[in-house]
C-alpha positions in Angstrom: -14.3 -13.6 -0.3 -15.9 -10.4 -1.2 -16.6 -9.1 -4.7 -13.7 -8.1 -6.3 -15.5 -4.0 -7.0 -16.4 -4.0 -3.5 -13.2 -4.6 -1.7 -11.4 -2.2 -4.2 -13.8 0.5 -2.5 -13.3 -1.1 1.2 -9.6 -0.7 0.4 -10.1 2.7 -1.7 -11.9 4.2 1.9 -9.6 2.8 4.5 -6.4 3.7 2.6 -8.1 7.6 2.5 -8.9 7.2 6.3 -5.0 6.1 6.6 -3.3 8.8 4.7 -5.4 11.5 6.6 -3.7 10.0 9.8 -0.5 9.8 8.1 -0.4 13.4 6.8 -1.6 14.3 10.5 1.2 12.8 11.7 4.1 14.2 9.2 2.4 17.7 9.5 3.3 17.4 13.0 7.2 17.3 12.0 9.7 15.9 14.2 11.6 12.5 14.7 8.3 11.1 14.3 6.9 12.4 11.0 10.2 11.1 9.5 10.2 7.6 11.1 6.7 8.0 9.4 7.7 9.1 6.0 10.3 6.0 5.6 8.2 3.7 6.9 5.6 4.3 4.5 7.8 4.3 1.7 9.5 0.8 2.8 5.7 -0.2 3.3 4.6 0.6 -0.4 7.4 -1.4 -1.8 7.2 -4.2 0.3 3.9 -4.6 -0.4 4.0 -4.3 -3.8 6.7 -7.0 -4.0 4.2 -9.2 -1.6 1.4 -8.2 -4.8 3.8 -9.4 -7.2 4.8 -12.2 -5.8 1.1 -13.4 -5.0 0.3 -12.9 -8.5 2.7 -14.9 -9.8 2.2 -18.1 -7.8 -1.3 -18.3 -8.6 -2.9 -15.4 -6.2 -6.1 -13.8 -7.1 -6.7 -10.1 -7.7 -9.2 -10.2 -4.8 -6.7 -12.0 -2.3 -4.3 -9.5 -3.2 -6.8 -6.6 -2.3 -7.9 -8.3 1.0 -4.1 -9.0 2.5 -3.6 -5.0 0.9 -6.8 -4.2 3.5 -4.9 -6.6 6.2 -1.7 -4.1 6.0 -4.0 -0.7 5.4 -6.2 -2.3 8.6 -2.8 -2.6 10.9 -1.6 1.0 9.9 -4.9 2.2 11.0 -4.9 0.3 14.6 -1.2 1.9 14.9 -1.8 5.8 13.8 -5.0 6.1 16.1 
């Protein structure tokens, strides 16, 4: 497991890298950008429920950040 600081800033950088190719994407307009748009909000609350629910049964703030870089990771792989 990484320090807790240093995946915060992995996470901090790859979460910048994926809203540039998300903004890309919903500038372009379109059937697309709006698929895009409520995906990402379903995303954000799904994976704040996952947080939560990590927390709770014992999860670590740094196991939290790593499966947040898991989902920021697969987001990138599917906007490039």
């Amino acid at each position: 497991m990484l320090n807790p600081w240093f995946a915060a800033t992995l996470l901090a950088f790859e979460a910048a890298d994926v809203m540039g190719l998300r903004m890309m994407k919903i500038a372009c307009g379109g059937a697309a950008a709006r698929d895009e748009a409520q995906l990402m909000v379903s995303e954000k609350i799904g994976a704040a429920v996952e947080a939560w629910t990590s927390l709770l049964h014992g999860g670590t703030p740094t196991s939290m950040i790593e499966r947040y870089r898991e989902h920021v990771a697969a987001n990138a792989m599917r906007l490039r």
